[in-house]
Every structure is written in C-alpha cells, then in structure tokens.
C-alpha positions in Angstrom: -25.6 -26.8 -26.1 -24.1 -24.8 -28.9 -21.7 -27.3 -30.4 -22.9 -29.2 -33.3 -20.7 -32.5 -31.9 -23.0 -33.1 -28.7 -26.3 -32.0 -30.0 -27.0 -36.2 -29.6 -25.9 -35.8 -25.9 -29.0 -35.5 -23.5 -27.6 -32.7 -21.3 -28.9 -31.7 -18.1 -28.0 -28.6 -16.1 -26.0 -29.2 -12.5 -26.8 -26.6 -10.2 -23.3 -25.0 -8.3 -21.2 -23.7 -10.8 -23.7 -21.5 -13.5 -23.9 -22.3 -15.7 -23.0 -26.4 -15.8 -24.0 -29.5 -17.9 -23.2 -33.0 -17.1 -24.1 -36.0 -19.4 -22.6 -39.6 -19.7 -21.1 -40.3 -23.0 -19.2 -43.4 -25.0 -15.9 -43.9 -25.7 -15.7 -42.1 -28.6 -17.0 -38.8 -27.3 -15.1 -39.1 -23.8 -11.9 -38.1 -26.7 -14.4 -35.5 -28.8 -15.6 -33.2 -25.6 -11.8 -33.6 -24.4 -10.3 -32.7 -27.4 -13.2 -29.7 -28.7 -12.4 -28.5 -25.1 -8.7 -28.0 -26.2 -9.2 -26.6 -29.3 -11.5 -24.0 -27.7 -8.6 -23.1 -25.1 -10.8 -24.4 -22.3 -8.9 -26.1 -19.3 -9.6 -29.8 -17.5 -10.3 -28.7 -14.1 -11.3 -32.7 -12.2 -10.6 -35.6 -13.6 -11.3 -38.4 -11.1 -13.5 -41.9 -11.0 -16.3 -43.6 -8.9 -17.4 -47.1 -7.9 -21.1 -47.3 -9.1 -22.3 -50.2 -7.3 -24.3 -51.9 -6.5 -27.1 -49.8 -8.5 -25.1 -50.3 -11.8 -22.7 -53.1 -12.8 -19.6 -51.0 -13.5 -17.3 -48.3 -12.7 -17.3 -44.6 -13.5 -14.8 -42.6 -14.9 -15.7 -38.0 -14.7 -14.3 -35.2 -15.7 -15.0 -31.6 -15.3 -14.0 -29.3 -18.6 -14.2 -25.6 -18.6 -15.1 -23.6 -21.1 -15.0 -19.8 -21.6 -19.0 -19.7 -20.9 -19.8 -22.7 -19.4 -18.6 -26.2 -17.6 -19.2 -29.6 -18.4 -19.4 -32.8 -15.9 -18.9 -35.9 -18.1 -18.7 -39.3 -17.4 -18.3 -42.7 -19.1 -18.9 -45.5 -17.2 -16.7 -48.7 -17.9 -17.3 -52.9 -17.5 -16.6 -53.9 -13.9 -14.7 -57.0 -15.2 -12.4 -55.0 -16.9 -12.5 -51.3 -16.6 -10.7 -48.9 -18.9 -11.6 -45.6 -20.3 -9.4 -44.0 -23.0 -6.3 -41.7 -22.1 -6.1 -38.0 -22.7 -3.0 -37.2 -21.5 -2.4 -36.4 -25.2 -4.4 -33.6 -25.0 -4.2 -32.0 -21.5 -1.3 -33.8 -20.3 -1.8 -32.8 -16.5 -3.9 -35.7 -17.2 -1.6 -38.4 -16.6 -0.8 -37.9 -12.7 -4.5 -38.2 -12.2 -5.1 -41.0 -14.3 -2.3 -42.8 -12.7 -3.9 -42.2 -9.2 -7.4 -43.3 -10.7 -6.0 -46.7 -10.9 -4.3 -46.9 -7.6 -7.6 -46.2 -6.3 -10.0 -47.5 -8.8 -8.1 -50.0 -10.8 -9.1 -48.5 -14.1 -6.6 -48.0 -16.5 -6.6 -45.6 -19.0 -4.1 -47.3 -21.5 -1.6 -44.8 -21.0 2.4 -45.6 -21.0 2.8 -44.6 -17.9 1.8 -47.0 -15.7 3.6 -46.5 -12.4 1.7 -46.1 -9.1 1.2 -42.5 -8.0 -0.2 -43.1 -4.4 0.1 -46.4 -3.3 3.7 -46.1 -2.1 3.1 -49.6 -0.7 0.9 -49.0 1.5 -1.7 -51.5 -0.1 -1.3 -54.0 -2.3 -1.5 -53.7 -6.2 -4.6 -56.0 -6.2 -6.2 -53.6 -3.7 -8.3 -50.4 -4.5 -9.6 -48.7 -1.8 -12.0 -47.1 -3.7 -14.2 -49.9 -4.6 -17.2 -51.0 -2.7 -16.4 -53.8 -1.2 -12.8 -52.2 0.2 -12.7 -52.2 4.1 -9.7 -50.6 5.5 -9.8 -53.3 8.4 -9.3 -55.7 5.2 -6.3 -54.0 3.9 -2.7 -55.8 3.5 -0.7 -53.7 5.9 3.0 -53.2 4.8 2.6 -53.6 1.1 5.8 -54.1 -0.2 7.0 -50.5 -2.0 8.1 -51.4 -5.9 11.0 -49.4 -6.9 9.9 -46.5 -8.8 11.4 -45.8 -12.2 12.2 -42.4 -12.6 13.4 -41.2 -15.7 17.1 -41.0 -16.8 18.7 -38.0 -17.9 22.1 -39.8 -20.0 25.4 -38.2 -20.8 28.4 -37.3 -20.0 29.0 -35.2 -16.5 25.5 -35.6 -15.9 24.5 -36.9 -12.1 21.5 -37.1 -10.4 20.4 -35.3 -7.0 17.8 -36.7 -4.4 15.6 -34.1 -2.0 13.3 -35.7 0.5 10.9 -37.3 0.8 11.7 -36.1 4.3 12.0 -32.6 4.4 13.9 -30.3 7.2 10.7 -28.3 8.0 7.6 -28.8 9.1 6.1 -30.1 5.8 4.5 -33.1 4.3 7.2 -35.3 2.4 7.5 -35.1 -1.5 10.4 -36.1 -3.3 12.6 -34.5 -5.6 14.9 -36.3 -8.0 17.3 -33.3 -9.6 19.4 -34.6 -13.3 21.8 -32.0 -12.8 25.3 -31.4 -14.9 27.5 -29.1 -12.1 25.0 -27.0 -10.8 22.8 -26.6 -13.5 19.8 -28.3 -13.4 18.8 -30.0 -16.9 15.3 -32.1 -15.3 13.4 -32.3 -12.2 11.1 -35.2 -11.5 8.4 -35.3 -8.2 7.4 -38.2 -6.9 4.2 -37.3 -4.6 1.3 -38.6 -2.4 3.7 -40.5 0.5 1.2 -39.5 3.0 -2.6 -40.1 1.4 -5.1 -39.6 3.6 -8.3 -41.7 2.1 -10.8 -39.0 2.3 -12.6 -40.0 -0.3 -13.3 -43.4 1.3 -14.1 -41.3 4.7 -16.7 -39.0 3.2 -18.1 -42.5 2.4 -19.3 -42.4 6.1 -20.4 -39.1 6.4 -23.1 -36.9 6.3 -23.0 -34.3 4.3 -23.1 -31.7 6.7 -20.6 -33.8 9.0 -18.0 -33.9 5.5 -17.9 -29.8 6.2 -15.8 -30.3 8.7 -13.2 -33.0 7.1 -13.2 -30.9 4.2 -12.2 -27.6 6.0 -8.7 -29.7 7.0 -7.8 -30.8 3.6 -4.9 -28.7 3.3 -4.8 -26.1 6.9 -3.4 -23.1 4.8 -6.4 -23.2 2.5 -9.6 -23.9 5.0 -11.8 -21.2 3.5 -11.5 -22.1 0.4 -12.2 -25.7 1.1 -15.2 -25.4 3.2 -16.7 -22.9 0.8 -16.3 -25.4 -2.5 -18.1 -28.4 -0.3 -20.3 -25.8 1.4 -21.6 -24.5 -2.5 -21.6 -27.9 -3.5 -24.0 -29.0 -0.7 -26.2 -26.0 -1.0 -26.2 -26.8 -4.5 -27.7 -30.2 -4.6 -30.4 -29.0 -1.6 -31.7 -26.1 -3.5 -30.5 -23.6 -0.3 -30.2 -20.6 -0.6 -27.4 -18.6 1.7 -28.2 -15.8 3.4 -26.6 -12.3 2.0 -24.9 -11.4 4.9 -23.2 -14.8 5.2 -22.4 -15.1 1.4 -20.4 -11.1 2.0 -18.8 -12.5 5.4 -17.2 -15.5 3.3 -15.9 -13.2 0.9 -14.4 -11.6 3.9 -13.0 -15.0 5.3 -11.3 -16.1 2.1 -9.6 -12.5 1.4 -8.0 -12.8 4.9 -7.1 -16.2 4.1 -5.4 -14.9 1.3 -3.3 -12.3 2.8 -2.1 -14.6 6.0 -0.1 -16.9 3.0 1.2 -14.5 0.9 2.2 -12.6 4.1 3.9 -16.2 5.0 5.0 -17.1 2.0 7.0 -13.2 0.9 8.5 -13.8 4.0 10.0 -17.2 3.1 11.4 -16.0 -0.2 12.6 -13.3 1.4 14.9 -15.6 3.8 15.7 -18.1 1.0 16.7 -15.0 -1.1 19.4 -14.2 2.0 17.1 -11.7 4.0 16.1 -13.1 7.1 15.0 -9.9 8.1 11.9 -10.1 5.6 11.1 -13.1 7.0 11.0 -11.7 10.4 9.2 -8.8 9.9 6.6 -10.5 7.4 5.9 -13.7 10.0 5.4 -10.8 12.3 1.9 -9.6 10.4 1.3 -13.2 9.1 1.4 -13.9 13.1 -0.9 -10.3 14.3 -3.4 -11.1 11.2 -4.0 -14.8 12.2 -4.5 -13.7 16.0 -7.3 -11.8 14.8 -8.5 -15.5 13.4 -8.4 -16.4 16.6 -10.0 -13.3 18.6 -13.2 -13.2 16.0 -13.7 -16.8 14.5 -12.1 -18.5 17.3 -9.0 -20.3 15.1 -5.8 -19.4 13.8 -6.7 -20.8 10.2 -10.3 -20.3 10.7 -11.4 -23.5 10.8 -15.2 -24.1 10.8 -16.5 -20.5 10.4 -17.8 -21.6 7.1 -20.7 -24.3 7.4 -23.3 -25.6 4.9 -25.7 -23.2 4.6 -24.0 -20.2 5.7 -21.2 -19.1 8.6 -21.1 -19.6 12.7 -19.5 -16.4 13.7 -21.4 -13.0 12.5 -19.2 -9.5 13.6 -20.2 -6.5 15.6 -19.7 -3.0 14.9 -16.7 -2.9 16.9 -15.4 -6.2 15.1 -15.7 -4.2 11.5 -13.9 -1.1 13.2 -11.0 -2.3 14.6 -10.3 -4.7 11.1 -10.9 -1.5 9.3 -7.9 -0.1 11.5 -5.9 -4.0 11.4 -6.2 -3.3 7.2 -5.0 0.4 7.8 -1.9 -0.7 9.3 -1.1 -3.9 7.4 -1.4 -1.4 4.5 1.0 1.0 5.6 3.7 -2.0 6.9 3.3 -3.6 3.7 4.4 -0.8 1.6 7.4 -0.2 4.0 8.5 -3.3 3.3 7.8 -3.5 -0.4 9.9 -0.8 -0.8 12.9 -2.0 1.1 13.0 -5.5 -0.9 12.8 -4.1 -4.3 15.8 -1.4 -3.3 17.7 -4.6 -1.8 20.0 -5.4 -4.5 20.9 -8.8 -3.6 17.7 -9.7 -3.2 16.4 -8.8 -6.5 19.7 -10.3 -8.4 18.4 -13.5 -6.6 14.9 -13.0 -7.8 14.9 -11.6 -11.3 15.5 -14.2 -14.2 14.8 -17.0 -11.8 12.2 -19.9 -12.2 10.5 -18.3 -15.6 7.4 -19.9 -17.4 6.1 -18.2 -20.4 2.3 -17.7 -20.6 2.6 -20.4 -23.5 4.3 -23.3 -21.7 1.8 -22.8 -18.3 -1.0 -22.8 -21.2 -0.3 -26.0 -22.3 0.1 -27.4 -19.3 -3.1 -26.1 -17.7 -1.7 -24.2 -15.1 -4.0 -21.7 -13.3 -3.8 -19.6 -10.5 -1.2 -17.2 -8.9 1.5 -19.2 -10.6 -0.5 -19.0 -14.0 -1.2 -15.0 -13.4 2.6 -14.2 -12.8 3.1 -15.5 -16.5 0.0 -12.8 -18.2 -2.8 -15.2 -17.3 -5.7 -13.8 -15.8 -7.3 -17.0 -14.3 -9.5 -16.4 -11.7 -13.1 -17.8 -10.8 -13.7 -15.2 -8.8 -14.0 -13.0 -12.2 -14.6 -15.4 -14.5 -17.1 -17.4 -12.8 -18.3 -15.0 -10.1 -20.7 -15.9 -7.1 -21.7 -13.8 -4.3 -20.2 -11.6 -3.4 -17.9 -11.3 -6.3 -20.7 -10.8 -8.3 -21.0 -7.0 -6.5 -18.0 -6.6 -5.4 -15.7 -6.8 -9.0 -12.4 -7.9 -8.0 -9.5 -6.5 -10.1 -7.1 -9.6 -11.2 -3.7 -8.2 -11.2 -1.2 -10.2 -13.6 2.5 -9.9 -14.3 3.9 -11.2 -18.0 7.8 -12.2 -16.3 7.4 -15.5 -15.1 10.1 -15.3 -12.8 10.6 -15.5 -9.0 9.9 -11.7 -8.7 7.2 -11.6 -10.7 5.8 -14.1 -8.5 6.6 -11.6 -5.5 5.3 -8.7 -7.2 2.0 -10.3 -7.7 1.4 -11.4 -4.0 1.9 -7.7 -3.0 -0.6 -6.9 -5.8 -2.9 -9.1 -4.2 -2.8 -8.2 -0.5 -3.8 -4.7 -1.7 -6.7 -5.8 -3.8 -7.8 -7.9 -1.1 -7.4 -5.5 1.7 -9.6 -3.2 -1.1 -12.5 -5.8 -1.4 -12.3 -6.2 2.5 -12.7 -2.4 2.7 -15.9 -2.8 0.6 -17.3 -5.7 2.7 -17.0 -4.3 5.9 -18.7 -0.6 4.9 -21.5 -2.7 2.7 -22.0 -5.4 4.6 -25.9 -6.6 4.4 -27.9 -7.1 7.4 -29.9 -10.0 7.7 -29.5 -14.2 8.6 -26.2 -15.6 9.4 -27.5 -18.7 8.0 -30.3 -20.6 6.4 -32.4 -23.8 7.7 -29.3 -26.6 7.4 -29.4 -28.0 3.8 -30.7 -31.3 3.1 -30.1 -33.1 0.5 -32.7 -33.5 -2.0 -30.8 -33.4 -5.3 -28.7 -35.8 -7.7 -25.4 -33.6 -7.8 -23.9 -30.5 -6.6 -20.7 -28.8 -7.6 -18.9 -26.4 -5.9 -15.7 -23.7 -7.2 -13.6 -21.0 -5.2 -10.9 -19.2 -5.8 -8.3 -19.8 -3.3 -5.1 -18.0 -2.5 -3.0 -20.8 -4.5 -6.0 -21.4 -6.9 -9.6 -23.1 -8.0 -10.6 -25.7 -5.3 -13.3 -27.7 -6.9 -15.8 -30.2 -5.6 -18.2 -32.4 -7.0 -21.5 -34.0 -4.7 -22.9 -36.9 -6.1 -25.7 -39.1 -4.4 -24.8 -42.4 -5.3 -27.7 -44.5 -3.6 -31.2 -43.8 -2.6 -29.9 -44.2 1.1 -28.2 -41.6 0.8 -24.7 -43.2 0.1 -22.5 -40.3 -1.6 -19.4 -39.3 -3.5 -17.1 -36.5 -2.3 -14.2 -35.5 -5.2 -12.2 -32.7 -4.2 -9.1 -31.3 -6.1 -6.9 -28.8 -5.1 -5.4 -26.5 -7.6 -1.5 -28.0 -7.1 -2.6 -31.3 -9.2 -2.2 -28.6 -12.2 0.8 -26.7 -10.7 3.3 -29.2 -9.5 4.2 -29.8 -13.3 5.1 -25.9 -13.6 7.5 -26.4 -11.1 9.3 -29.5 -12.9 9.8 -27.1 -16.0 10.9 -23.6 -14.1 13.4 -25.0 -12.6 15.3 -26.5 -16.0 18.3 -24.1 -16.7 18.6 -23.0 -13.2 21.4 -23.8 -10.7 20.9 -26.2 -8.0 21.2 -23.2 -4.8 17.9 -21.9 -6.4 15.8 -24.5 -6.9 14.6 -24.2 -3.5 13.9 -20.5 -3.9 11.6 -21.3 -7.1 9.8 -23.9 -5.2 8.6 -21.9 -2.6 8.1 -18.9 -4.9 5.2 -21.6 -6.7 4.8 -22.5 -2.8 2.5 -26.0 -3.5 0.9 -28.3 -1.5 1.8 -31.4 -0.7 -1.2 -32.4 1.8 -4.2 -30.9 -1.0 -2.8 -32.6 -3.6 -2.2 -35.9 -1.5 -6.2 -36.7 -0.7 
C-alpha cells in the first residue's frame, strides 16, 4: 500500500475485484481508512457486519472503500458481550441507514444518534438478532410489537405533513413516504423502508455456494443479471476459476439486454406520469417484444438462471445472433421515433425540465452512484472504471448529463439503450468460440468479492468462508442503499403532483434494498 497511515496494516490481496486489499484494523484506524478514503474522493460501497463464532469470541463489523485505483475490505471485530464499533456517518453519511440495519440484525451499535430500527418493523423482537449464531427462525417471537417510529418534524406555520404508503397502488413492494409540505410545496421528504425483509443473509447460511446462485439471481427480478454475475465473480473468485471467454462475452450480452428492458419500462412510466400515456404504451410495447426474446433464447422473461457459477446455461446459434442483430435494428429505429416525439411534446418537457435536480456536488457528498449520479456529470461506472471481461475489450462509452433533472434523467436512459445496443452489436459479430462453462467452482479460498454494473448501479458481493466446514457469509448490496437519500433531497422545492414523477425518474428498489 501506498499510504504512509496503513504501512503497519498487514494487507493481503482478495481476489474478485483487481485490484483489492482486505485487513482487520482497531478502532482507531476503522475512523483513519474511513476518513483518508474521503479526503481522497473515494466512495463507501458495503458497509455490513458478521457473527464470527464459534471460531472467534466476537462479532465482526466490514466495509468495502473504493478508491480511484484500488478497493479495500476492512474489518474490526468487536467484544461479543458488548459490541460496538465507532460511527462514520460523519463522514459518508449513507452510512447511517446501514448502520442502523447492522444492529437490527447484529445488535451492534455504532454510537450514532440515530438509533431507530430500520428493518425490524416488529417483526422480531428488539432482544432478537437474526443474524447471530445461535438465531433459529423457528425460535423467533412472532408478532413483535411495532414501536412507533419517530420521524422528523418539520415546525411552522402552514406547514402539514403528507403520508404515501407503505401500501402502494401498483404492483410494488411497500415503502413509506412521509411528505412536510407548506401548500403544495414540498419543504422535506423522509422514507421509511425494509417492511418486507427477506432474511437472505440468514438463508445463504444453508446454502451451497453454487445453490446461493440461484437465491441471488431473485434478489430484486428487474436486476437478475446483475445479481447472479456479482455472486457468480465472487464464487469464481474464492475457487480460483477461471470462466470461459465465450461465456464471460455472453454475460456481457445478458446484462446490456437487461439494461435496455428497464429503461425501455421505466421511459415509458415517466412518460405516463408526465401525462402521455401514449409513451407508456408504445414503450411497454418493446419492453414487452425484447423480454419475449428472454423467453425464446434463455427460456425467462427476466432471465433468470442463464448466469451460473462458473459460466452460463444457454450458449446461441448463428440464427440466435441474426435475428438479435435484426431485434437491435428495429429497437433502434423505434427508439429514435419516439425520442423525437417526446422531446417535441411540449407538455411533456414543461413537466420534465427543472424537476427533481441534484447537482453533481450534493450526489457527491452523499455517495450517490449510478444512472442517478451520471445525470448530475458523474461518470460512475464499474464497467469503465473497474472493467472485467468483457468490458475490458469491449470499452463502453459512459454517457453523462450535468442537469440533474427529470429530463436529464430521460435523456440519459436513451443515451444508454444506444450504447448498449452498440456493445451488443460488438458481442454478437466478435463473439469467441470455445466452453460455455468451466468445471463448477469449488471453493477453496478465504474470500471472494464480486462487482457489476447494473442498469440502476454497482451490485456488490462479498464471499467469506466462515468455518472450516464450509459455513459461509453471503453480503449483497444493491446500489439503491446509496440512492434512496438522493430522492429525499430532489424532491425539496418541488410541488407535491411531481413527487411521484421524480421518484420514478430515480426509479429505486424497494426489494434490493430490503435483503
């Protein structure tokens, strides 16, 4: 390591993510590596905690920091009669969610102020943590009584407060939204999250690693690829595999489709909640063609499975490459129809210009990434910054907007479906021959960490062997953990009718971030 502070730190490389160093540190340096990692502009990807027994008497508190060059895994590992670990909300302050969330699951506290449960929602009791060893879920208090939440007062005069959700009109996960609001300008917005947390954690518990492919693939259904690829290169990682070239270009190919079936989607939503329901008709009308094609070639909609550890189940023929060089033709051609006739809508645009904006400085601060942070100026992207095959060959062009609005959040999903119907273009004519997949990964190693670049963001996982039998950790964090906080401020100033249009111009999830 380069930086003088942690020359005392006995690093050691982690294979996934090149290139990576993970040590355990004290106290003291937990703060130092957090707060060098500010002042060098780098970004808090993970932040998360494990049960270390029965091998060690204590608890274990990780985060992953990235750097402009280079990760680092850290971990400090705190008494199990009283665990803490100090708070660095401070300094990235998307920290606090997840610290909150570490002691509904852990029961380590970080020290912070802000002490009230994230994802218990009553559903076990305070004294319970399901992530502990010696937590059964057969043993769990059912109906734990739900504390009322505090959220935070906006006071003065003509100021009233607005509830939306939990429960939501669509077909959605709940997540609640409490609007301060003086007429029909919104002065604060305050989530409240995680109502329907799904334990995976504890599940992956009881897996084996190959097995957990398939769990992870249905973290969040709009984001499979990108899911089963991060666990997949996590896997591979701590085994040593190496995929197959042909399989490494067709997951490239996966995750660009992937891509383009939710912005498709998601233009066509804004598009209705700017008062065009024809967009939304005609743009659910490729979303619905593209994701048959799932179906025809991979054999599911969201293509579920056709990643697996090691490589991918469904290779393509020469026909197969033909006919999606002909599907990208006419997307193509429909796309740019349509682009054209919702920037000359005028209605349309006076609903999307000005609305929702977050300067490059304020998503900066709060760690934002992805296409929310590129709509702002920032070009976050692993698949550039941090590329693996086949992103290594294939140079993806990032396409960023400096607005920060609603439109430029528009403008940049069209800028996207043509890059990635560009790099699909370049898979299909160059794809290797060869292996769909290697011998099935076993693994041998300590740790493995995976990264990809999915359509809302960085999914990251981190593979740790916990036990000699074999016992492991799964820790997988979807991208919204950073971007529900952008929401909360791009909505401040705005009137109350277009709240709904900025939240699905950020589109988040609510099932990846509720794990």
């Amino acid at each position: 390591m380069k930086t003088p502070l942690w020359q005392d730190i006995p690093w050691e490389s982690v294979k996934g993510i090149a290139p990576t160093y993970r040590a355990r540190v004290d106290k003291s340096q937990w703060r130092d590596v957090f707060l060098q990692c500010r002042e060098a502009t780098g970004r808090l990807i993970a932040l998360w905690a494990t049960d270390a027994r029965p091998e060690q008497a204590e608890f274990m508190v990780h985060a992953v920091l990235l750097f402009a060059d280079h990760w680092l895994w850290i971990s400090y590992g705190m008494d199990e009669t009283n665990p803490n670990y100090p708070d660095v909300s401070d300094i990235f302050p998307a920290a606090i969610r997840r610290q909150r969330a570490i002691y509904d699951l852990l029961g380590a506290s970080s020290g912070a102020s802000d002490t009230r449960p994230w994802l218990r929602h009553g559903a076990w009791l305070a004294r319970e943590f399901p992530l502990r060893r010696d937590f059964t879920v057969s043993a769990a208090t059912p109906g734990g009584h739900e504390e009322s939440y505090a959220f935070v007062r906006v006071k003065g005069d003509g100021i009233h407060e607005m509830g939306v959700g939990p429960v939501h009109a669509g077909t959605i996960e709940p997540g609640h939204f409490r609007l301060a609001i003086v007429g029909d300008e919104i002065m604060r917005l305050e989530e409240r999250l995680a109502y329907a947390h799904k334990g995976v954690e504890k599940r992956f518990e009881s897996l084996g690693l190959i097995e957990g492919a398939r769990l992870a693939g249905r973290m969040c259904a709009d984001s499979t690829v990108a899911y089963t690829w991060a666990y997949a290169m996590a896997v591979e990682a701590m085994s040593g595999c190496v995929v197959p070239a042909r399989a490494e270009w067709l997951r490239g190919l996966l995750l660009e489709r992937e891509r383009i079936a939710n912005h498709l989607g998601n233009i066509g939503a804004l598009s209705n909640d700017g008062g065009l329901a024809f967009g939304q008709t005609q743009f659910s009308l490729l979303k619905e063609r593209w994701i048959q094609t799932h179906q025809r070639l991979w054999g599911h909609r969201y293509l579920m499975d056709a990643i697996v550890p090691g490589g991918v189940a469904h290779d393509l023929t020469h026909q197969d490459r033909a006919q999606m060089e002909h599907e990208c033709n006419d997307l193509e051609q429909a796309v740019r129809i349509l682009q054209d006739i919702l920037a000359d809508h005028a209605g349309l645009q006076e609903r999307f210009l000005g609305i929702g904006c977050l300067t490059a400085a304020r998503i900066e601060a709060l760690g934002g990434v992805g296409l929310a942070a590129r709509a702002s100026g920032l070009a976050r992207d692993i698949r550039t910054e941090f590329p693996s095959p086949p992103y290594d060959t294939l140079a993806p062009r990032i396409a960023t907007r400096r607005q920060g609005d609603v439109a430029a959040r528009v403008a940049l999903r069209f800028d996207e479906i043509s890059e990635s119907l560009r790099l699909m273009r370049h898979i299909l004519a160059d794809l290797p021959e060869g292996p769909l997949i290697s011998a099935p990964p076993m693994a041998t190693g300590k740790q493995g960490l995976g990264c990809v670049e999915g359509w809302r963001g960085e999914v990251f996982v981190a593979i740790e062997r916990a036990a000699p039998d074999g016992l492991h950790h799964v820790h997988i964090h979807d991208p919204s953990w950073q971007n529900w906080p952008l929401l909360e401020q791009a909505v401040i100033g705005n009137l109350v009718p277009d709240f709904p249009l900025i939240n699905t111009s950020f589109n988040l999830a609510y099932s990846g971030h509720d794990l």
